[in-house]
C-alpha positions as CSV (number, residue, x, y, z in Angstrom):
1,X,147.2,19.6,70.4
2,X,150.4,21.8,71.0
3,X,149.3,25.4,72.5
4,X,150.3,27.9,69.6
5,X,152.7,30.8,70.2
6,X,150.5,34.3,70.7
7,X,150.8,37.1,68.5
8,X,152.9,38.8,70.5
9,X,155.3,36.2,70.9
10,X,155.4,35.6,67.5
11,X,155.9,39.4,67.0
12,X,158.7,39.5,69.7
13,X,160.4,36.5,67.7
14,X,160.4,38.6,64.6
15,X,161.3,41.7,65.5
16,X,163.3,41.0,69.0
17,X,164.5,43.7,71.0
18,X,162.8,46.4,69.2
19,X,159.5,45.3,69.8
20,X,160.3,45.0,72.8
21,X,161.4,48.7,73.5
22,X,158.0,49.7,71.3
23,X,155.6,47.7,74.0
24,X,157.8,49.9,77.1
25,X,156.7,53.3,75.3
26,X,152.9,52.1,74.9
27,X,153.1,50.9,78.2
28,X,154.6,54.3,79.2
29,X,152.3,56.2,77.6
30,X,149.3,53.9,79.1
31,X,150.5,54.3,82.5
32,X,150.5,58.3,82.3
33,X,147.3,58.5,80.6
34,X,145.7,56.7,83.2
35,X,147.6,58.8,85.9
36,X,145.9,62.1,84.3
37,X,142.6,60.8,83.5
38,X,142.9,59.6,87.4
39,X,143.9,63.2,88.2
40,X,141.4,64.7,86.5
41,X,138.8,62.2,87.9
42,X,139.9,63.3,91.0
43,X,139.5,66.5,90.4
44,X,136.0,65.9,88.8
45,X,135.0,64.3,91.8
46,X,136.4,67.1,94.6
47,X,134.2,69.3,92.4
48,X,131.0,67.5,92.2
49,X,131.2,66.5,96.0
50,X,131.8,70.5,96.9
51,X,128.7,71.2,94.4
52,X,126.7,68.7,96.0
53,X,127.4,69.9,99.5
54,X,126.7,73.5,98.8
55,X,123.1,72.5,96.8
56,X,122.4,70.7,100.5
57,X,123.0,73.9,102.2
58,X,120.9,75.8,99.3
59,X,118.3,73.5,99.1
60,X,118.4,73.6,103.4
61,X,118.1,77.1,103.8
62,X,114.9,77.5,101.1
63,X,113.1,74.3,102.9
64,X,113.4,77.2,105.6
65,X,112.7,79.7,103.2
66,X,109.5,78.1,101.8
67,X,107.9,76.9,105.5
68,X,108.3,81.0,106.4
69,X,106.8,82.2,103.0
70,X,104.0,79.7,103.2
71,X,103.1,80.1,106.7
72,X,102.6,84.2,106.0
73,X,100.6,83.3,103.3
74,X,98.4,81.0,105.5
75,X,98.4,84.1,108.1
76,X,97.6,87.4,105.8
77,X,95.0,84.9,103.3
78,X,93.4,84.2,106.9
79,X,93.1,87.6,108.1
80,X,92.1,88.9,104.3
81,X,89.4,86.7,104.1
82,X,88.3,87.4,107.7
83,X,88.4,91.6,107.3
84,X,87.8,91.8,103.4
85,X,88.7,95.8,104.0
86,X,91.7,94.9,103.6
87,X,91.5,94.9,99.9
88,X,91.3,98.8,100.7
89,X,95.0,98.5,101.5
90,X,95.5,97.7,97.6
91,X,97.3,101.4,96.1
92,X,99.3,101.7,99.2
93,X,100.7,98.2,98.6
94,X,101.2,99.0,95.1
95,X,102.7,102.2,95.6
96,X,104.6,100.9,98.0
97,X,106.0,98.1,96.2
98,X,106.6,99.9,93.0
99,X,108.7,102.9,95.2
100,X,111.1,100.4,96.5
101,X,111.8,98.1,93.9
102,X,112.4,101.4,91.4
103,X,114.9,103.2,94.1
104,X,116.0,100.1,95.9
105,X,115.4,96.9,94.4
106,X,118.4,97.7,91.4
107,X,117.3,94.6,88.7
108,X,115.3,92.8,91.1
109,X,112.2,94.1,89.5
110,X,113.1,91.5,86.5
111,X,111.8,88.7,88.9
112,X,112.2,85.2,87.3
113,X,113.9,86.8,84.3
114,X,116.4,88.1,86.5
115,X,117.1,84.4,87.8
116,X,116.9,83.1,84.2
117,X,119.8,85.8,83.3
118,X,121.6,84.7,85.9
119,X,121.3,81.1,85.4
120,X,122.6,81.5,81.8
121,X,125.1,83.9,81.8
122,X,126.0,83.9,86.0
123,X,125.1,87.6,86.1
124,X,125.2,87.8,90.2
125,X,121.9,88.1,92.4
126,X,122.0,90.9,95.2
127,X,120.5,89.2,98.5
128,X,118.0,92.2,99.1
129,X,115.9,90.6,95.7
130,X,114.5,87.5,98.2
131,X,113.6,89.7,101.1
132,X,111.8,92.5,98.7
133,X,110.2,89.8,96.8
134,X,109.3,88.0,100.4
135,X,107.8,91.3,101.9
136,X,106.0,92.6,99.1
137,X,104.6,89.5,98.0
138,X,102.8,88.4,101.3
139,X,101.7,92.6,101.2
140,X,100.0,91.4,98.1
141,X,98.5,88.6,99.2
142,X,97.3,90.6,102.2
143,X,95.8,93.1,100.4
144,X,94.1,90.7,97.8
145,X,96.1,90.9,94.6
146,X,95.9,88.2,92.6
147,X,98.9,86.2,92.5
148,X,100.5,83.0,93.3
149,X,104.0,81.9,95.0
150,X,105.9,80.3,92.5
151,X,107.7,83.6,91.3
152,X,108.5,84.5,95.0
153,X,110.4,81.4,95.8
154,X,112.1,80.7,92.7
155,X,113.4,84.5,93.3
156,X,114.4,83.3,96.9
157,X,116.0,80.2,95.3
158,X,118.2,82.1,92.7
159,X,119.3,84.2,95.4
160,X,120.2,82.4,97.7
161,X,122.1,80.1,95.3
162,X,123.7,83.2,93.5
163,X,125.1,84.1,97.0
164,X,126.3,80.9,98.1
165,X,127.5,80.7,94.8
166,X,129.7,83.9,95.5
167,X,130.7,83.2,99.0
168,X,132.6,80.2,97.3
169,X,133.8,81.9,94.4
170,X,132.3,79.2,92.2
171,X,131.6,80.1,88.3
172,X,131.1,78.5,84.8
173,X,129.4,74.9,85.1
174,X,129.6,74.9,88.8
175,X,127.6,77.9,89.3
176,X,125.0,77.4,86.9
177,X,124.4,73.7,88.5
178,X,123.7,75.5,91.5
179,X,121.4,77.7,90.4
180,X,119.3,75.2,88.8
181,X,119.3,73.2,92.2
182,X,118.1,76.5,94.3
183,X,115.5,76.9,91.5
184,X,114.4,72.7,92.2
185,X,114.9,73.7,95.9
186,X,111.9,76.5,95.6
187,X,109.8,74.7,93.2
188,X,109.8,71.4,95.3
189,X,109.3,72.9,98.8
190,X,106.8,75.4,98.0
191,X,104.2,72.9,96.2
192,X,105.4,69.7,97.7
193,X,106.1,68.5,94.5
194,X,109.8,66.8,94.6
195,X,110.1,65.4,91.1
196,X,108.5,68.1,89.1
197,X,110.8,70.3,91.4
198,X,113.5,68.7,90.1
199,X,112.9,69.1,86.4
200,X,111.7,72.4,86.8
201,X,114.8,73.7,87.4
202,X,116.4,71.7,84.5
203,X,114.0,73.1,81.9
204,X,112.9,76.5,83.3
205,X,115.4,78.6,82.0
206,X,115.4,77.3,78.2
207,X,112.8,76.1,75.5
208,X,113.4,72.6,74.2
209,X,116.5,71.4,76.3
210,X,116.7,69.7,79.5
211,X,119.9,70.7,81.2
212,X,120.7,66.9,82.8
213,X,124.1,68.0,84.0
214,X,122.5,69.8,86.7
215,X,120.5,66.4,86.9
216,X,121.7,64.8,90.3
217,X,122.3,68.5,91.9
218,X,118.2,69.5,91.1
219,X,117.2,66.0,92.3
220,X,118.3,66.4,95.8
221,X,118.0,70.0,96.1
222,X,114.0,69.7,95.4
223,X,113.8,66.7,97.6
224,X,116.2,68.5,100.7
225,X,114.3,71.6,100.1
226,X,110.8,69.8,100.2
227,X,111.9,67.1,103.3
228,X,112.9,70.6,105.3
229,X,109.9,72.3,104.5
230,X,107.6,69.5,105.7
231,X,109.7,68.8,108.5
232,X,109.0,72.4,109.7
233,X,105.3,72.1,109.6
234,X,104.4,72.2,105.8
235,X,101.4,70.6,104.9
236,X,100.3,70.7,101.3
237,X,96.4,70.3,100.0
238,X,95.8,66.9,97.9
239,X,93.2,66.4,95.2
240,X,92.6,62.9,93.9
241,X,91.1,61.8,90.9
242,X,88.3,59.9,91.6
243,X,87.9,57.6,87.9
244,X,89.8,57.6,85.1
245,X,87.5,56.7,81.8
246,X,89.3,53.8,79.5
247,X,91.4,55.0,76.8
248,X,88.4,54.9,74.1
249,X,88.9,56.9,70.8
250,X,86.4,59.3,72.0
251,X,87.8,60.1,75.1
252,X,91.0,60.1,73.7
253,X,89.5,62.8,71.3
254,X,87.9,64.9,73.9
255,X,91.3,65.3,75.8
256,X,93.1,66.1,72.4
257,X,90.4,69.1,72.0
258,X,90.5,70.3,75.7
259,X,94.6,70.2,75.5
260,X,94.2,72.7,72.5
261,X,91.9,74.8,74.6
262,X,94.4,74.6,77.7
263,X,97.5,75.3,75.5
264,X,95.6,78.5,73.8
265,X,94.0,79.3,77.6
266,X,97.8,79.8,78.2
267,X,98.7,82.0,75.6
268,X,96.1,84.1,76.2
269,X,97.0,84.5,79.9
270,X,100.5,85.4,79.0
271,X,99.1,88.1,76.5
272,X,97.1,89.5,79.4
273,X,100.1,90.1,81.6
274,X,101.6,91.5,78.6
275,X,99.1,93.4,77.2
276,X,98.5,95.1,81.0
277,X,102.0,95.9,81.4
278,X,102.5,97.8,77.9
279,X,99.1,99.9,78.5
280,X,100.0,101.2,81.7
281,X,104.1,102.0,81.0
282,X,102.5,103.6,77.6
283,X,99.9,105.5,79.3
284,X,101.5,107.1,82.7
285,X,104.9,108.9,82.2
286,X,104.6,108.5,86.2
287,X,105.7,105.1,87.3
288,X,103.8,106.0,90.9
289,X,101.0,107.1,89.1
290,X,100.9,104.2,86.6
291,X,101.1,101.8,90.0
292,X,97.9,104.1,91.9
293,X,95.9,103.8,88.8
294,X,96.5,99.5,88.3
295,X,95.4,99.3,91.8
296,X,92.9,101.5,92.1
297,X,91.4,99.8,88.3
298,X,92.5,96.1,90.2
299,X,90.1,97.4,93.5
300,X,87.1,99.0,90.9
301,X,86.8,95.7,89.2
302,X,87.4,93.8,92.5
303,X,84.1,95.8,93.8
304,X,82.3,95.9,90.7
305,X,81.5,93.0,89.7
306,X,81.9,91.4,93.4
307,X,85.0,89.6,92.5
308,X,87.0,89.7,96.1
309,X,86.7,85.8,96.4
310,X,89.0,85.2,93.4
311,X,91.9,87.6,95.7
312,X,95.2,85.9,96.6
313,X,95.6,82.7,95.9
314,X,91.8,81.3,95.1
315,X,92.7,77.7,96.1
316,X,89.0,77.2,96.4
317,X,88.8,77.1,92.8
318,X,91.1,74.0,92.3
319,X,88.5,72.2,94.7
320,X,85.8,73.3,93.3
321,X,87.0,72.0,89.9
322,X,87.5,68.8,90.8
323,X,83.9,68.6,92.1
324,X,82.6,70.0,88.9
325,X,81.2,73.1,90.9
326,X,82.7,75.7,88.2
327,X,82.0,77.2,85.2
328,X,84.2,79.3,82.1
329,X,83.3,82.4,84.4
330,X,85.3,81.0,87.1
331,X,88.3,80.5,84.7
332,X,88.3,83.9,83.1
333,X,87.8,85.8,86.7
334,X,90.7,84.4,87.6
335,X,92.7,85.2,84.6
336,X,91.3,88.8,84.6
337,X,92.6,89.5,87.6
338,X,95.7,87.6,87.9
339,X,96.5,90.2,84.9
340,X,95.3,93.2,86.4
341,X,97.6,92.1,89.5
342,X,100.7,91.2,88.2
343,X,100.3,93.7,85.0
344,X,100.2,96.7,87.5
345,X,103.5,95.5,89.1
346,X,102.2,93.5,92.7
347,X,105.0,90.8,93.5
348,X,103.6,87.0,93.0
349,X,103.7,84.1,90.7
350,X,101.7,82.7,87.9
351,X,101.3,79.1,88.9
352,X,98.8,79.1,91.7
353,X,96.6,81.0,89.3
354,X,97.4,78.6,86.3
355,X,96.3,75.7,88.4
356,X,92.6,77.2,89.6
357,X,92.4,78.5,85.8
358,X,93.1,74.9,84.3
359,X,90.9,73.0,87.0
360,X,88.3,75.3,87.1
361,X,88.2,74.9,83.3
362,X,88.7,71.2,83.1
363,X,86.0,70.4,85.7
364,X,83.4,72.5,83.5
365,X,84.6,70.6,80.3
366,X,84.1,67.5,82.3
367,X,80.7,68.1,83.3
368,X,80.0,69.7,80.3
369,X,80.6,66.2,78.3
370,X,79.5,63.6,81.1
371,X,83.5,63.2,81.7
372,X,84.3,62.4,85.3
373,X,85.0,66.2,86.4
374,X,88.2,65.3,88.6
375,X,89.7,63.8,85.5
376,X,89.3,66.6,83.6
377,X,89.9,69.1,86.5
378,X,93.6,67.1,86.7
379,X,94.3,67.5,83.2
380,X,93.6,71.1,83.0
381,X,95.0,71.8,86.1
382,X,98.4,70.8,84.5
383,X,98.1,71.6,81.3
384,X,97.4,75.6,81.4
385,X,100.5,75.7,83.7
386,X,102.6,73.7,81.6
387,X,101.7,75.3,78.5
388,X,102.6,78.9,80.0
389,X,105.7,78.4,81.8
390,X,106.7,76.0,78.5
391,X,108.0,73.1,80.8
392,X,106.4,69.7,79.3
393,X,108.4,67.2,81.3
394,X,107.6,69.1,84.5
395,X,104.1,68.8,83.6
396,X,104.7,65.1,83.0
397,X,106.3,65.1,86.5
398,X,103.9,67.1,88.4
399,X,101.0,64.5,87.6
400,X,103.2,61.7,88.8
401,X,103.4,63.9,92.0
402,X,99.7,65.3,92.4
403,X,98.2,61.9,91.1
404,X,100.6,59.1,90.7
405,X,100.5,56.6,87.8
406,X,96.9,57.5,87.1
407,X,96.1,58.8,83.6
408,X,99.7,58.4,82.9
409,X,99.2,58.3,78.9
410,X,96.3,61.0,79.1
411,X,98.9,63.3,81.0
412,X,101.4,63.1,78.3
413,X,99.1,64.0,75.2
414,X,98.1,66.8,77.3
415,X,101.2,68.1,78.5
416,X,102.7,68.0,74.8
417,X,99.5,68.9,72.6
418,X,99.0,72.3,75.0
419,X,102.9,73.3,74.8
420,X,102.8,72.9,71.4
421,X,99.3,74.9,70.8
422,X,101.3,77.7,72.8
423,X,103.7,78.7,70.6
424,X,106.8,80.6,71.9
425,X,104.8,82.3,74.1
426,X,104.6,82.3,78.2
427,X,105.4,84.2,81.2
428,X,109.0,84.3,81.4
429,X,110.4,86.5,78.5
430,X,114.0,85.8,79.2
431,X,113.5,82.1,78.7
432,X,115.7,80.9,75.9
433,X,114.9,78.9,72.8
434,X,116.8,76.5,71.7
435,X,115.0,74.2,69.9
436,X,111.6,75.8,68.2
437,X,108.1,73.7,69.0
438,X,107.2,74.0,65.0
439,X,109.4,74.3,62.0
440,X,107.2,77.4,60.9
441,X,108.9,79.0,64.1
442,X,112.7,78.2,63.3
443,X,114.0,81.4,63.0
444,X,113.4,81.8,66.4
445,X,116.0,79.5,67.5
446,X,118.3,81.5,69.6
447,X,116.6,84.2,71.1
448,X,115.0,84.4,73.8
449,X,110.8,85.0,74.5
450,X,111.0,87.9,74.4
451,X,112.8,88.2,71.0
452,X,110.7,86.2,69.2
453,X,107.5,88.2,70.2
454,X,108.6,91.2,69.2
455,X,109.5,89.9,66.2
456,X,106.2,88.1,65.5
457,X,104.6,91.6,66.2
458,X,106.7,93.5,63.8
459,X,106.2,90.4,61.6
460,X,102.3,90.9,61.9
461,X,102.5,94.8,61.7
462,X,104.5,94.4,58.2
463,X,102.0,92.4,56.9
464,X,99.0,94.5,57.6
465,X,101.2,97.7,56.0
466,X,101.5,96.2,53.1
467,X,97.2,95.0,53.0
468,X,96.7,98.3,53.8
């Protein structure tokens, strides 16, 4: 069978010479949109490359960052536990702490909020924020506050991003991809936790969005800043799960009902913080005096009620949790003072606290129900710090870290049921919402934390006006 003429031909034979003329100015106009699209692929490219090498150098230098914060922790939680007078050194700390941050730390008493901020709307960092937030947190640690090191790395994180961010005059897309990557970088090498590191900084600064353009650069910044700070020294405790019970409808029940308690565990330890905060800056027209009195109420209570073993970090408490050695006291100790530490202004994080809170609760609920106590002790270890720092995929992400494949499923329900029970609550007000948990909470779409609280409260106060 003769080959048939193509259209084109057949078009050519038509119309002749001015098809012809037609095809040069597609072709033409081909040819020059692939030479810009090349350009700007180019120029893509040159970007990404000089945003990928500056996250290595971020990411490098909190590695470093996170093997000298960890190792003072190690030495002042030694020496604390070994000379518990030390706690006596509580109101000068405190003082202390709240003199230089007021006359010499300018915004860097916002903390995480401050990073958030900057994150979002590229508002710079000054460098003194990670060596105030270094020195006064390992002076809190020393002298038994309650707190954890999450906050004090992430601040260390965002600053050192923000100033590598200025050195190279970077801004817009560029600069916000490399402050999530220094946020990865302190998250991953302070826990040891690579791939929650890595979402953490995609989904710390908002509510219901993961940031995946940042994707590649908070990837290898947690697992630079984590290789670095193990190949310092950095060791980091494990705790496995010893059985996991088959996914049986009453199990499966159980964990929905603990994830409720975790997620409202959460809330409740945000409103502590909060509710600390306000009765001190509402009481004291001083802030020296409102500082002396929080650590001098943080050492009664510490005395009291013989309290001094749930100082500093309280890893102990994760342990014990997976053994089934704990009870609720253990749980609300912690969370007591964790509140009357950070609520009187000591420097720290929350998530060290969250995990003892969740495991110690977890491993009573365990052995409460004849549930292996390391499985529940897991769950709850991940739930209460998901559900108050609102980050569900990082919560997915940490159990793939701590535990592996194990209890995959039972992770998830957890991780989601407990953010959800949490509302838009948690312990960084400057976090942004952008898409609600519920529909009931829509008109908070927009705002920030912070925002929405204070307008639940007046909310709430409205409606008890008009009872009355």
């Amino acid at each position: 069978m003769p080959a048939q003429p193509s259209d084109m031909l057949r078009r050519m034979r038509r119309h002749g010479t001015g098809f012809i003329s037609t095809l040069g100015l597609e072709l033409a106009h081909t040819e020059r949109m692939l030479a810009t699209d090349a350009v700007r692929d180019w120029g893509n490219m040159r970007a990404s490359l000089r945003t990928l090498a500056l996250t290595l150098l971020v990411s490098a230098l909190m590695g470093a960052a996170a093997w000298a914060f960890l190792t003072s922790l190690d030495i002042v939680t030694d020496a604390r536990e070994h000379h518990i007078w030390l706690f006596a050194l509580l109101p000068l700390v405190s003082v202390a702490t709240a003199w230089v941050y007021r006359n010499h730390g300018l915004r860097a008493a916002r903390g995480n909020n401050l990073v958030i901020d900057s994150s979002v709307t590229g508002t710079p960092i000054r460098a003194r924020m990670a060596v105030l937030t270094f020195v006064c947190s390992v002076a809190t640690h020393l002298a038994g506050g309650s707190a954890g090191r999450e906050g004090t790395a992430v601040q260390i994180g965002g600053t050192i991003a923000s100033n590598v961010a200025g050195l190279f005059h970077l801004d817009g897309r560029e600069r916000q991809d490399l402050m999530l990557a220094g946020i990865s970088a302190a998250f991953g090498s302070v826990f040891g936790t690579p791939l929650a590191g890595a979402f953490f900084g995609m989904e710390m600064c908002t509510i219901g969005k993961l940031n995946y353009s940042a994707g590649i650069y908070c990837l290898v910044a947690s697992f630079t800043g984590d290789g670095v700070a193990r190949l310092l020294g950095i060791a980091h405790a494990k705790n496995a799960i010893a059985a996991v019970p088959a996914m049986e409808p009453a199990t499966v029940a159980l964990v929905v009902v603990s994830a409720v308690v975790f997620g409202l565990v959460a809330r409740f330890f945000s409103l502590a913080i909060r509710t600390v905060k306000r009765f001190y800056a509402a009481r004291f027209t001083s802030y020296l005096v409102a500082a002396l009195v929080g650590s001098l109420v943080l050492l009664a209570v510490y005395l009291a009620f013989g309290l001094t073993r749930y100082g500093g970090l309280s890893e102990w408490l994760v342990g014990a949790g997976f053994e089934g050695a704990t009870t609720p006291l253990d749980a609300a100790a912690k969370l007591v003072m964790t509140a009357l530490t950070l609520g009187a202004g000591f420097q720290g994080g929350e998530v060290t606290p969250l995990f003892g809170i969740g495991a110690s609760l977890g491993g009573w609920i365990g052995t409460s129900t004849g549930v292996e106590p390391s499985f529940m002790a897991a769950l709850g270890m991940i739930g209460v710090f998901g559900a108050a720092l609102n980050v569900p995929i990082t919560t997915i992400m940490l159990s793939v870290d701590m535990f592996g494949g194990q209890a995959a499923p039972y992770f998830v329900i957890v991780a989601f049921v407990s953010y959800l029970v949490a509302g838009h609550r948690g312990v960084y007000p400057a976090q942004r919402i952008v898409t609600p948990k519920r529909r009931s909470l829509a008109d908070d779409a927009g705002t920030t934390v912070e925002a929405a609280i204070e307008h639940h409260r007046d909310q709430t106060t409205g409606q008890e006006r008009d009872d009355a």
